[in-house]
KEKE-3310 file (N, C-alpha, C; in steps of 0.2 Angstrom, whole numbers, plus 5000, padded with zeros to 4 digits):
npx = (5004:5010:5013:5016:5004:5004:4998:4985:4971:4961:4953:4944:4942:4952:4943:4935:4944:4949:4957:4966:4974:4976:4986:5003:5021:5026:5020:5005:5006:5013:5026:5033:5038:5050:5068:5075:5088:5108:5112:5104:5092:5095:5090:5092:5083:5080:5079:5069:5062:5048:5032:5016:5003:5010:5012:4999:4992:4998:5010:5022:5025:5036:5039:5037:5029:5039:5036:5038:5034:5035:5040:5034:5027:5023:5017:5007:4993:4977:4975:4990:4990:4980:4985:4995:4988:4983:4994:4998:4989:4989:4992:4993:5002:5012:5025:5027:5037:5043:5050:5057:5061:5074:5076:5085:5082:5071:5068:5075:5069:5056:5049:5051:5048:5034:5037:5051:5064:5067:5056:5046:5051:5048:5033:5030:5035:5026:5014:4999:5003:5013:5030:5043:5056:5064:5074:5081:5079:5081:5078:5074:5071:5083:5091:5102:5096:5084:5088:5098:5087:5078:5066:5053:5040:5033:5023:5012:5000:4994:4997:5005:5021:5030:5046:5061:5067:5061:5048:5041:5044:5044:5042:5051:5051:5038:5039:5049:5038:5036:5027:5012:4997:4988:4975:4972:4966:4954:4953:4960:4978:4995:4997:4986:4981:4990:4987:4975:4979:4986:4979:4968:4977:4978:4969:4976:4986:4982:4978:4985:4994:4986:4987:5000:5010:5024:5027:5039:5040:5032:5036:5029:5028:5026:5016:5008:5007:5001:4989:4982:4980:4971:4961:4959:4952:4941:4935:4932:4923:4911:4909:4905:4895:4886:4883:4876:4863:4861:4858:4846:4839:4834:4830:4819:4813:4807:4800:4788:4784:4778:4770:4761:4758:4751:4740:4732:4730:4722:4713:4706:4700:4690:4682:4679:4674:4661:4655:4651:4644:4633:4626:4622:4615:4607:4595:4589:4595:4602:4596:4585:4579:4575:4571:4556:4552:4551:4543:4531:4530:4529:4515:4508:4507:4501:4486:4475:4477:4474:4463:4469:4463:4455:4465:4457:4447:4452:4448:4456:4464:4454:4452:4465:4465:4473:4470:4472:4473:4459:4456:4462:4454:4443:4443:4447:4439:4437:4452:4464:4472:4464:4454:4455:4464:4455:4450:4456:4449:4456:4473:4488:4495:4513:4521:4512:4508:4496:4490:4499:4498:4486:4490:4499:4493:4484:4489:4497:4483:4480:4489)
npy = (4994:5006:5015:5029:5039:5045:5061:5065:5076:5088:5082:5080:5075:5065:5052:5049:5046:5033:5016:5014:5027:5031:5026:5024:5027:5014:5006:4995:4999:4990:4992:4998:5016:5024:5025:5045:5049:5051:5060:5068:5074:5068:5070:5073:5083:5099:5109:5122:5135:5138:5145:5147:5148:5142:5131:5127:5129:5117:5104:5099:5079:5074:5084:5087:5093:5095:5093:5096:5087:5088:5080:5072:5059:5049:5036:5033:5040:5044:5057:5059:5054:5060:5073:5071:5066:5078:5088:5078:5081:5095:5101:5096:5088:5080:5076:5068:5075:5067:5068:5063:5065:5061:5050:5056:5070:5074:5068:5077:5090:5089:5076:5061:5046:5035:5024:5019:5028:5020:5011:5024:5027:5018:5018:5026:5023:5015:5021:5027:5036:5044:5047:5048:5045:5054:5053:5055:5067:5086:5096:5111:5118:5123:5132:5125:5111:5113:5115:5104:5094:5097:5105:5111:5116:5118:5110:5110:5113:5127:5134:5143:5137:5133:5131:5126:5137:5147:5157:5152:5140:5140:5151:5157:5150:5153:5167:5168:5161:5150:5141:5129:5127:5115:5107:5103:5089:5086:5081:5069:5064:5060:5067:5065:5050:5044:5049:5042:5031:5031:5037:5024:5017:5004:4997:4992:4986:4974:4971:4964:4957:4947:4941:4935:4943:4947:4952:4958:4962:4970:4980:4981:4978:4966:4964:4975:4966:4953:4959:4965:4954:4947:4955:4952:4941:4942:4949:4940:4929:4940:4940:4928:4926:4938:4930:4919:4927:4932:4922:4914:4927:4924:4911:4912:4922:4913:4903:4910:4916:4905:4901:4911:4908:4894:4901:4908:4899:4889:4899:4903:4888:4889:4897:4893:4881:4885:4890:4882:4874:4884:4884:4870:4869:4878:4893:4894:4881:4868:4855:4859:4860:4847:4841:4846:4842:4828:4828:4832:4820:4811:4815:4813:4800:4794:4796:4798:4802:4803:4817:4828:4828:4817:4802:4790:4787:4785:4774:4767:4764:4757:4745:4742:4733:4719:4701:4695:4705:4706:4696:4695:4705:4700:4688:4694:4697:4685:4683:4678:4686:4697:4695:4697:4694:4683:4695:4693:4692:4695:4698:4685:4677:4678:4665:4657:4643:4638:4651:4651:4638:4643:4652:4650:4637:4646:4654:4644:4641:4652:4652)
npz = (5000:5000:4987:4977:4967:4953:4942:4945:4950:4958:4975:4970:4956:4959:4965:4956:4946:4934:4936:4931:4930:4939:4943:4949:4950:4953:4950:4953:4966:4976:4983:4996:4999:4993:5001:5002:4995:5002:4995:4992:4979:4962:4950:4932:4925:4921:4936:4938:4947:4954:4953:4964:4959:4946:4946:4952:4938:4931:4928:4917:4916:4918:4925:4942:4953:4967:4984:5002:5015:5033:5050:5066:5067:5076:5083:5072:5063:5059:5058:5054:5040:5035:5032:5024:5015:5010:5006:4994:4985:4983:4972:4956:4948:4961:4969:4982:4998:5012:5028:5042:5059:5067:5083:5092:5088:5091:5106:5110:5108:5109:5117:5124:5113:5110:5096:5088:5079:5067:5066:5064:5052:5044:5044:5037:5026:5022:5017:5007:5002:5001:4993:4992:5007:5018:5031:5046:5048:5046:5060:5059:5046:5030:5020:5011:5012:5006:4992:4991:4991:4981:4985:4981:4985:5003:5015:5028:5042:5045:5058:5069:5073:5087:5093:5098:5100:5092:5087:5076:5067:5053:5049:5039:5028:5024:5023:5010:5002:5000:5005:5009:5015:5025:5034:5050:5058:5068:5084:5083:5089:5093:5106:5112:5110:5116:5130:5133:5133:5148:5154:5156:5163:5172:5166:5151:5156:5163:5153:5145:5153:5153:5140:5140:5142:5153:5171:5171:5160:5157:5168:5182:5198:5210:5220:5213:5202:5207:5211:5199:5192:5200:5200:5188:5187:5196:5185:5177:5184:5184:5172:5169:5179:5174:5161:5163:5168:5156:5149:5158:5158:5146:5145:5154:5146:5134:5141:5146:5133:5127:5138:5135:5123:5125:5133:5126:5115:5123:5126:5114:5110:5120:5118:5106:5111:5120:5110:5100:5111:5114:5101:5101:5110:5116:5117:5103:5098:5089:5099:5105:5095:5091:5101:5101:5090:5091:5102:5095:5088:5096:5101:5091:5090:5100:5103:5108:5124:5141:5150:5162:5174:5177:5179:5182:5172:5160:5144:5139:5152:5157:5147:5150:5161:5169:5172:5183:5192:5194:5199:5209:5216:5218:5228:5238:5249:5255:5260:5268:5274:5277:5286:5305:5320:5333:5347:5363:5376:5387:5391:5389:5400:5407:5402:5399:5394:5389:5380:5372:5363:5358:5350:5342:5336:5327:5319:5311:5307:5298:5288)
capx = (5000:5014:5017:5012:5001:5003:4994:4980:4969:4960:4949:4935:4945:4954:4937:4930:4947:4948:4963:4973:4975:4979:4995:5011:5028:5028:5014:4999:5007:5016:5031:5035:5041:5059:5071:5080:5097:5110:5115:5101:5089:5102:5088:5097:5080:5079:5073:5067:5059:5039:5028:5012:5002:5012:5010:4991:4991:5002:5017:5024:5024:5045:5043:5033:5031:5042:5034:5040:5032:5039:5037:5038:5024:5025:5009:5006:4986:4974:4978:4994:4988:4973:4988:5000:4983:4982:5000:4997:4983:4987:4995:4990:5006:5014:5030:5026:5043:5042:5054:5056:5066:5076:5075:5089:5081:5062:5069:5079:5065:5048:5048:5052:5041:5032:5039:5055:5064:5067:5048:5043:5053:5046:5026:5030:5038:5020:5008:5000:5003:5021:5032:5051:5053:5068:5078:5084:5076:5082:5072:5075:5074:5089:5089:5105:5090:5081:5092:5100:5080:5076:5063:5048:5035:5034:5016:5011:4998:4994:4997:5014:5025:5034:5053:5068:5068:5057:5040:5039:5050:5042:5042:5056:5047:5030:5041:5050:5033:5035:5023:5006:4994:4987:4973:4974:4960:4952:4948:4965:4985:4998:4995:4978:4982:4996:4983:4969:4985:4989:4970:4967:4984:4978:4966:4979:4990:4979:4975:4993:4996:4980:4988:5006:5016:5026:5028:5044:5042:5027:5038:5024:5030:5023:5011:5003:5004:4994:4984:4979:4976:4964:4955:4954:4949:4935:4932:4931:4917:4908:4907:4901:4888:4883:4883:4873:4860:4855:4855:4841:4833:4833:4824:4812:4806:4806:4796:4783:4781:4777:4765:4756:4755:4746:4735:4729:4727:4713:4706:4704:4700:4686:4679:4673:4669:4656:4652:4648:4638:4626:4623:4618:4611:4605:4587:4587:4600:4597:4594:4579:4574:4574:4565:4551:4551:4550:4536:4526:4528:4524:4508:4504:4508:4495:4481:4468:4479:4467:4462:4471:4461:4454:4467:4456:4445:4454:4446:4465:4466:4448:4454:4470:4465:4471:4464:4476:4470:4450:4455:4463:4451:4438:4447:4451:4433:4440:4456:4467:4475:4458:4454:4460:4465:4452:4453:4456:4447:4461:4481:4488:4499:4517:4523:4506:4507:4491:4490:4505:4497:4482:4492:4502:4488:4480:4495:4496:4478:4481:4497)
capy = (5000:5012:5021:5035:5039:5052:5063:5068:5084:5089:5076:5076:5070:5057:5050:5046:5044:5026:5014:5013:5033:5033:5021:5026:5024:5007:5001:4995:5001:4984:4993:5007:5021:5024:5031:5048:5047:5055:5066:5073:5072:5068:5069:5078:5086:5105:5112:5129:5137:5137:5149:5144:5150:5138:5123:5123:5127:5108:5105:5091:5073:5075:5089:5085:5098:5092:5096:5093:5087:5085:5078:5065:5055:5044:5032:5036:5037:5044:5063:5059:5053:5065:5080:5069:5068:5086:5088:5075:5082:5100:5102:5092:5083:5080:5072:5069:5069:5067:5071:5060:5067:5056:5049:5058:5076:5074:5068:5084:5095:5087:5075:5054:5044:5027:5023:5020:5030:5013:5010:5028:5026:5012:5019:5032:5021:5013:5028:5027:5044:5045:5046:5047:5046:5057:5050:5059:5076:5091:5102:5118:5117:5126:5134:5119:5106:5113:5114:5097:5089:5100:5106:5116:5118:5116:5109:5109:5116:5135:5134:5144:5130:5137:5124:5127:5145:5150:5158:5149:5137:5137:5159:5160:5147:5157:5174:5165:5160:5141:5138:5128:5126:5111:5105:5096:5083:5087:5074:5064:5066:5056:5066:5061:5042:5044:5051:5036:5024:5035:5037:5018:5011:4997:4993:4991:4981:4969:4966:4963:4953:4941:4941:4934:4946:4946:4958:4960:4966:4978:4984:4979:4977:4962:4968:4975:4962:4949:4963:4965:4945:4945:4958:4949:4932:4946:4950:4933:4928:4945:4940:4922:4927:4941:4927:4915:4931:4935:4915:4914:4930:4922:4905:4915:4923:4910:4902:4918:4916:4898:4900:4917:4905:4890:4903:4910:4892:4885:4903:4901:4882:4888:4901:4889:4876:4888:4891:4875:4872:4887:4880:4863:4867:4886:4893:4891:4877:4858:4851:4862:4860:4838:4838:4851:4836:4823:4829:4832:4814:4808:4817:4810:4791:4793:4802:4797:4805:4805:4821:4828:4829:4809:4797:4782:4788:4782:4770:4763:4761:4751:4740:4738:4731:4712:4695:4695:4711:4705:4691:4695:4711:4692:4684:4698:4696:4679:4682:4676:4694:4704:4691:4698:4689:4686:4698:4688:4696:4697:4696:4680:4681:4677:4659:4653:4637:4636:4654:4650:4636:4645:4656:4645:4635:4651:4656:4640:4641:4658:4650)
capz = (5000:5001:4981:4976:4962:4950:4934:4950:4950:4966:4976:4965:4951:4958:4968:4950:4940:4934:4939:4928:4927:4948:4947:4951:4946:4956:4947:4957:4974:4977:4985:5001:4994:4994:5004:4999:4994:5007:4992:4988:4973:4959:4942:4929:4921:4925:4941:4937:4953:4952:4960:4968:4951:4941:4950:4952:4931:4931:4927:4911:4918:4919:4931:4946:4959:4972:4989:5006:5024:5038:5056:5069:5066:5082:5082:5065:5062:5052:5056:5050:5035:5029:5033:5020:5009:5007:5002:4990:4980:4983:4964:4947:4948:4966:4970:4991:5002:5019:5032:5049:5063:5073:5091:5095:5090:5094:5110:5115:5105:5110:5122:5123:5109:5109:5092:5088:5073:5062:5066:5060:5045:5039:5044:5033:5018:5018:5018:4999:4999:5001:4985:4998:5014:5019:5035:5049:5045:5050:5065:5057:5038:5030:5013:5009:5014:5003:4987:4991:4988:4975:4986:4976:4992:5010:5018:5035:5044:5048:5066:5071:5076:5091:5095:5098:5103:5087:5088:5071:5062:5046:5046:5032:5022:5024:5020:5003:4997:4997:5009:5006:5022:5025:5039:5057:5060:5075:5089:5083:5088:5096:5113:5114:5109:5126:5137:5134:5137:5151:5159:5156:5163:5172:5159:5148:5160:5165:5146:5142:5157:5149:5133:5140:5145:5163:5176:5173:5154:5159:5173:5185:5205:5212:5223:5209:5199:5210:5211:5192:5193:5204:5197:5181:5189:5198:5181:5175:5188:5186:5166:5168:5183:5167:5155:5165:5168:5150:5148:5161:5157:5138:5146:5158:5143:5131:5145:5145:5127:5127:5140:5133:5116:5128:5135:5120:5113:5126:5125:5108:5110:5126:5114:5102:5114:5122:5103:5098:5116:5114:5095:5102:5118:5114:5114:5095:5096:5086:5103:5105:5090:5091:5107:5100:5085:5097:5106:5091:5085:5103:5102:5085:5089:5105:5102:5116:5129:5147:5153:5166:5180:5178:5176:5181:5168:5155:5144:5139:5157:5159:5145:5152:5168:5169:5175:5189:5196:5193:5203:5216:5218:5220:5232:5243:5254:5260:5260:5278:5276:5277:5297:5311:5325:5339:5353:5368:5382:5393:5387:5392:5407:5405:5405:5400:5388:5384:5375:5367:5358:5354:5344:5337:5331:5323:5313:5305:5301:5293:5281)
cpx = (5004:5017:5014:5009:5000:4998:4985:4979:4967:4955:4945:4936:4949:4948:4935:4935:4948:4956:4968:4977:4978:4984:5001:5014:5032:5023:5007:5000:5008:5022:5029:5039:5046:5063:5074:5086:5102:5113:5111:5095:5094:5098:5091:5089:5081:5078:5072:5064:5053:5038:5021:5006:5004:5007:5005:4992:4991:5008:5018:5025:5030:5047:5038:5036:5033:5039:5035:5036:5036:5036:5037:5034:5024:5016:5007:4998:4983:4975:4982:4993:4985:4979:4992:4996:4982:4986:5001:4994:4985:4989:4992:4994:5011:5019:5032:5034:5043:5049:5052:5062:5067:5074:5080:5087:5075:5063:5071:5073:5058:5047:5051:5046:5042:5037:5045:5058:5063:5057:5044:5044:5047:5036:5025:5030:5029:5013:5007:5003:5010:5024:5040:5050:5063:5070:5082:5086:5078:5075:5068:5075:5078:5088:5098:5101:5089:5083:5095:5093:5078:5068:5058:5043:5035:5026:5016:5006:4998:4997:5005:5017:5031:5040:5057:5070:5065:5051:5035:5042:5047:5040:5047:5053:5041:5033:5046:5044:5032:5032:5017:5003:4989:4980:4973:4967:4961:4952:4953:4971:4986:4998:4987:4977:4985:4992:4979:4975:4984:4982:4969:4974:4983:4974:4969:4984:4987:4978:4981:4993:4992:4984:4997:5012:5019:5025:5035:5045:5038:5029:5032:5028:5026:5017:5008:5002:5000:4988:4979:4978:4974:4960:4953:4952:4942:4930:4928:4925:4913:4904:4905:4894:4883:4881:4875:4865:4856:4853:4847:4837:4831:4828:4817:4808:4805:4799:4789:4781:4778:4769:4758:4752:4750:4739:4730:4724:4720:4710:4702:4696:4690:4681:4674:4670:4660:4653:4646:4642:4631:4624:4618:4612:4607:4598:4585:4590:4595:4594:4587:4574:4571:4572:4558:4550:4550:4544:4530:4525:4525:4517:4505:4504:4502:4493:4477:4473:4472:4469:4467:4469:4455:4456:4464:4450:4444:4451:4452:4465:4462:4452:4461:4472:4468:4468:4466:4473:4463:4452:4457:4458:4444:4437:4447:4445:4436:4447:4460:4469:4470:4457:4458:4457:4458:4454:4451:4453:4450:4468:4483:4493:4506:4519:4517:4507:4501:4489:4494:4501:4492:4483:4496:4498:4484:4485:4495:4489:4478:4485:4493)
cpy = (5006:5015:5026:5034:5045:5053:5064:5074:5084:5082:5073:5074:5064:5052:5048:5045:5036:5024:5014:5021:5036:5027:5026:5022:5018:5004:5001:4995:4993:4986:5000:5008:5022:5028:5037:5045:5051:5061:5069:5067:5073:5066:5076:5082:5093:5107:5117:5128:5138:5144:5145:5142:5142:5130:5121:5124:5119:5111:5098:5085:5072:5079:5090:5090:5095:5096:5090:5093:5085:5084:5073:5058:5047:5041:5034:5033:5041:5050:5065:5059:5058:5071:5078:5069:5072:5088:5087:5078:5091:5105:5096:5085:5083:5075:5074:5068:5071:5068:5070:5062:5060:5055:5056:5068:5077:5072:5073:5089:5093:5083:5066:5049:5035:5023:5024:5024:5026:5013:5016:5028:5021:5013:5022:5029:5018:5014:5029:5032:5048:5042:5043:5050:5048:5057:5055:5066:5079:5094:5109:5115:5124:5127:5128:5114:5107:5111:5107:5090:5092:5100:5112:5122:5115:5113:5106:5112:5124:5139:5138:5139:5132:5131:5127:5135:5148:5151:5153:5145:5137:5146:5160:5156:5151:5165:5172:5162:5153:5137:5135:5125:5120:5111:5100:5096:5084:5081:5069:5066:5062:5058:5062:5052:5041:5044:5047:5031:5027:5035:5030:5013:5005:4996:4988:4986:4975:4965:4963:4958:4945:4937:4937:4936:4945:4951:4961:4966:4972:4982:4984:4976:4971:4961:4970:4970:4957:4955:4965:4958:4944:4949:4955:4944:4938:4948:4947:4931:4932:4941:4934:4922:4932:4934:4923:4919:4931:4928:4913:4918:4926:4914:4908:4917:4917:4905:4907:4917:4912:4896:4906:4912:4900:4893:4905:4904:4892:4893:4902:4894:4883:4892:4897:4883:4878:4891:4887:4873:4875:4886:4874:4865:4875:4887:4891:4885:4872:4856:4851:4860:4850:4837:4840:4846:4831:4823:4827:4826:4808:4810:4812:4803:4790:4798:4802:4796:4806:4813:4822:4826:4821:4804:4791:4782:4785:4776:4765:4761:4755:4745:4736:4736:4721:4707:4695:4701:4709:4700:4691:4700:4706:4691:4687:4698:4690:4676:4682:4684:4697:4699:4694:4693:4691:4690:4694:4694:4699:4695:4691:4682:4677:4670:4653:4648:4637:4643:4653:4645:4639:4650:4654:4643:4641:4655:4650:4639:4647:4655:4646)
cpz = (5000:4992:4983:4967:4959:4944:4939:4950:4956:4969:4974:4960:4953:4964:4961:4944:4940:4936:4938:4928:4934:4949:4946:4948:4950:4956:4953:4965:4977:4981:4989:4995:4996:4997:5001:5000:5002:5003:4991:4983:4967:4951:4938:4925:4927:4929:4941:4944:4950:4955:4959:4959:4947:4943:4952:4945:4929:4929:4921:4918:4923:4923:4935:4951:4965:4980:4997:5012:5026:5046:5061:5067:5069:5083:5077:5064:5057:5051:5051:5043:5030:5028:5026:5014:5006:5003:4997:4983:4981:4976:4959:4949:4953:4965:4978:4996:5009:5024:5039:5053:5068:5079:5094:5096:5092:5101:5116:5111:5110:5115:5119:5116:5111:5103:5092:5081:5068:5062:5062:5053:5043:5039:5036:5025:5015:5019:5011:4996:4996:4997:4989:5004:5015:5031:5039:5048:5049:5055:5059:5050:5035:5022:5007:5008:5010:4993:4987:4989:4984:4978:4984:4982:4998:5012:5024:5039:5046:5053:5066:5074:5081:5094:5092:5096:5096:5089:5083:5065:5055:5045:5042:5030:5022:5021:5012:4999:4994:5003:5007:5014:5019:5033:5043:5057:5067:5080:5087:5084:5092:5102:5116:5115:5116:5129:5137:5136:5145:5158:5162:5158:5167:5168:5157:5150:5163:5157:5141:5146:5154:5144:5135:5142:5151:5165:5174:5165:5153:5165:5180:5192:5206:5215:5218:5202:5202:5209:5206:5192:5195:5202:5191:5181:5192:5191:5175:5175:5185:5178:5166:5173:5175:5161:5158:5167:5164:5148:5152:5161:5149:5140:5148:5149:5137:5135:5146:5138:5125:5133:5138:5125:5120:5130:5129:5115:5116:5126:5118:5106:5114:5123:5108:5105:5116:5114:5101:5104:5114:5105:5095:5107:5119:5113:5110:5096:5093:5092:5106:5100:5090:5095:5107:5097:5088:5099:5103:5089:5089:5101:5096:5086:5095:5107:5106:5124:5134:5148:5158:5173:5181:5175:5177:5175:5160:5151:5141:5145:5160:5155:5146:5159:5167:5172:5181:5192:5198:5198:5210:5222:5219:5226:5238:5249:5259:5260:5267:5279:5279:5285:5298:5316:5330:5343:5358:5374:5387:5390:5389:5395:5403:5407:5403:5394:5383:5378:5370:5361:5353:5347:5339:5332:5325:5318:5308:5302:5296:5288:5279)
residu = (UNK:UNK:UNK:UNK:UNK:UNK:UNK:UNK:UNK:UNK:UNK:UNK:UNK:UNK:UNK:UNK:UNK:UNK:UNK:UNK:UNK:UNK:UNK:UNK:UNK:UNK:UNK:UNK:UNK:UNK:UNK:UNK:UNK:UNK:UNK:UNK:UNK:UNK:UNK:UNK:UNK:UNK:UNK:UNK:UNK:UNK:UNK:UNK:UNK:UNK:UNK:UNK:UNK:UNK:UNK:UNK:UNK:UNK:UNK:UNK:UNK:UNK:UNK:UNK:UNK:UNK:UNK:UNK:UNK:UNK:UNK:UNK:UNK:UNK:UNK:UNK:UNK:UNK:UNK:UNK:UNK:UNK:UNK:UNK:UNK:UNK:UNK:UNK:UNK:UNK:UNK:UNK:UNK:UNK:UNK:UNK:UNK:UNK:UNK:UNK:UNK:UNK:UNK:UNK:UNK:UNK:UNK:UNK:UNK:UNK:UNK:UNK:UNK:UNK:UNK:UNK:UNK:UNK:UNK:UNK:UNK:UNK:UNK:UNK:UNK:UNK:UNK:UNK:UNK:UNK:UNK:UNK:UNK:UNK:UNK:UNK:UNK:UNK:UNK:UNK:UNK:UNK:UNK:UNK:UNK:UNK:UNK:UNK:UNK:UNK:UNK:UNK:UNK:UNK:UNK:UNK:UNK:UNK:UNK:UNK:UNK:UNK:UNK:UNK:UNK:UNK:UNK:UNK:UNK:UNK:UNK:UNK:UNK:UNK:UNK:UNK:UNK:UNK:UNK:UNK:UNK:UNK:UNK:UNK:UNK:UNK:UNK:UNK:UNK:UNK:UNK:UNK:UNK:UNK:UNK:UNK:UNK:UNK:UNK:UNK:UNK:UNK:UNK:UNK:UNK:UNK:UNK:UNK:UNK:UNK:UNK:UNK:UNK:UNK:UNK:UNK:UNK:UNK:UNK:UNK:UNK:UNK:UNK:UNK:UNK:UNK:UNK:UNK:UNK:UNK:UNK:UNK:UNK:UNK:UNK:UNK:UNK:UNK:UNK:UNK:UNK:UNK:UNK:UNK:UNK:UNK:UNK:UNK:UNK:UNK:UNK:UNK:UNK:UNK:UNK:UNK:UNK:UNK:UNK:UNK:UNK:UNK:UNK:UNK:UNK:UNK:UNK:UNK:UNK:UNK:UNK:UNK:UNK:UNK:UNK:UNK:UNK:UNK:UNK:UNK:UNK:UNK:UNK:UNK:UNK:UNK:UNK:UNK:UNK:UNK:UNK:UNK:UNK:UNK:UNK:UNK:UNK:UNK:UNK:UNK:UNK:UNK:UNK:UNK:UNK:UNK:UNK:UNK:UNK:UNK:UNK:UNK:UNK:UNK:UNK:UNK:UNK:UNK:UNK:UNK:UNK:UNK:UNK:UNK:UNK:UNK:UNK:UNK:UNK:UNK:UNK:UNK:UNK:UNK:UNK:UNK:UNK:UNK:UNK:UNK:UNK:UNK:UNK:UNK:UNK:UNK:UNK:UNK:UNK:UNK:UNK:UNK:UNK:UNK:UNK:UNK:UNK:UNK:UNK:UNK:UNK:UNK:UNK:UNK:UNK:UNK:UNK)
# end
């Protein structure tokens, strides 16, 4: 991902120019971009001086406005990039050269970096944008510097840049006229990156420690190391009691849906039973209607129905007296049941034999 890509107009040409017309002079961006020389730029075409003018007009293919950034570019992100972007596209035909200051001066200028210089190199070599990358860049730029890279334009943001006892390292370039301002991307830069490290430092250390590190390579004391080890075993638990949470609210409600669909069921179910009932069994229903038919067909099949008010009346009933009944209704005058027993004038005394028998005797004549 690291060429460059020439024969670019402004953004809104090369957003819609086709592929072939955005390759570079190392093809389809298969190769970082190359170091400068230590001598310089050593192409033997012309270099006439441009002015600003010129160089948005364009310029022929053989004579690419050479335009220089520079900077530390420690955790190299996207700020970095969009600023190397602008540089890029700020002419027709752009030749990007960037310029990394060493450990040794960004050290004694600016502060300690994450990043070591070999490392920034090499970000730099594979930035699409970047055409050369120019190795232990001076601070100050020097009108030698200049001349030794066949430097055309300067690009870097507006901002006065106040280091190394200047109000503004880049006011003789802004007074020669080979200045081109460029935009910072707000809400990104390498302090900002530091100070979320910085904010979040056990975070960071515990998530390292997970991941293999020792104590001894995070510089972590002992004491705080157990101590970051048991938070992440804290953190462990914390995250399987959570797991086991959404797991069980995930049953409950699967449990609640399953029973809201049962319910719904037997209402349904209950709704057309009580349907179906008052169909059958309903003022209008069939059932009404087959015992109202019934009735009627009763009535027709026995038509000499008695009177209410004299069932012996009945001449069905006279004729269906039987012979059994005439006879016994005979009989019944001299029947042993219809005798009562003599009354004895006096009860017999207890012990007495002889009523005993008389009653005796008089039972078997009744059988």
């Amino acid at each position: 991902m690291a060429g460059r890509r020439r024969g670019r107009g402004n953004n809104v040409q090369q957003q819609h120019a086709p592929q072939n017309q955005r390759q570079g002079p190392r093809g389809a961006l298969r190769e970082p971009a190359a170091f400068a020389k230590s001598t310089g730029c050593e192409s033997e075409i012309p270099h006439d001086k441009l002015t600003i003018a010129q160089a948005r007009r364009g310029t022929p293919a053989h004579r690419p406005v050479r335009v220089y950034a520079d900077g530390i570019f420690d955790l190299f992100h996207s700020g970095h990039a969009r600023a190397l972007m602008q540089a890029k596209n700020v002419f027709p035909n752009t030749h990007l050269i960037v310029g990394v200051c060493s450990d040794e001066l960004t050290h004694k200028f600016k502060g300690y970096t994450v990043m070591t210089e070999e490392e920034r190199y090499d970000a730099l070599r594979h930035c699409r944008y970047v055409d050369e990358v120019v190795q232990d860049a001076p601070w100050t730029l020097t009108t030698e510097f200049l001349k030794k890279h066949k430097i055309d334009f300067v690009a870097h943001d507006d901002i006065p840049y106040t280091s190394a006892g200047s109000e503004d390292v880049y006011k003789h370039i802004k007074e020669a006229g080979m200045f081109v301002a460029t935009q910072r991307t707000e809400g990104i830069s390498t302090s900002d990156l530091i100070t979320r490290i910085v904010r979040n430092y056990d975070i960071y250390v515990r998530r390292n420690l997970q991941r293999g590190y020792t104590a001894r390579e995070l510089n972590v004391g002992f004491i705080n190391e157990n101590k970051y080890r048991l938070q992440n075993q804290v953190d462990k638990m914390k995250e399987t009691v959570r797991t086991v949470e959404e797991k069980s609210k995930h049953f409950v409600y699967r449990v609640e849906e399953k029973s809201q669909d049962l319910i719904n069921k037997w209402e349904e179910k209950s709704r057309e039973f009580i349907s179906n009932f008052l169909e059958l069994f309903g003022p209008d229903g069939a059932w009404h209607v087959i015992q109202e038919r019934s009735g009627r067909m009763l009535q027709a099949l026995s038509p000499y129905s008695s009177p209410r008010g004299s069932p012996s009346s009945s001449p069905t009933r006279r004729r269906s007296v039987s012979p059994d009944s005439s006879a016994s209704a005979s009989a019944s005058p001299s029947s042993p049941s219809s005798l009562s027993p003599p009354s004895s004038p006096s009860s017999p005394k207890k012990g007495s034999r002889s009523s005993l028998k008389t009653t005796s005797s008089y039972s078997r004549q009744v059988q």
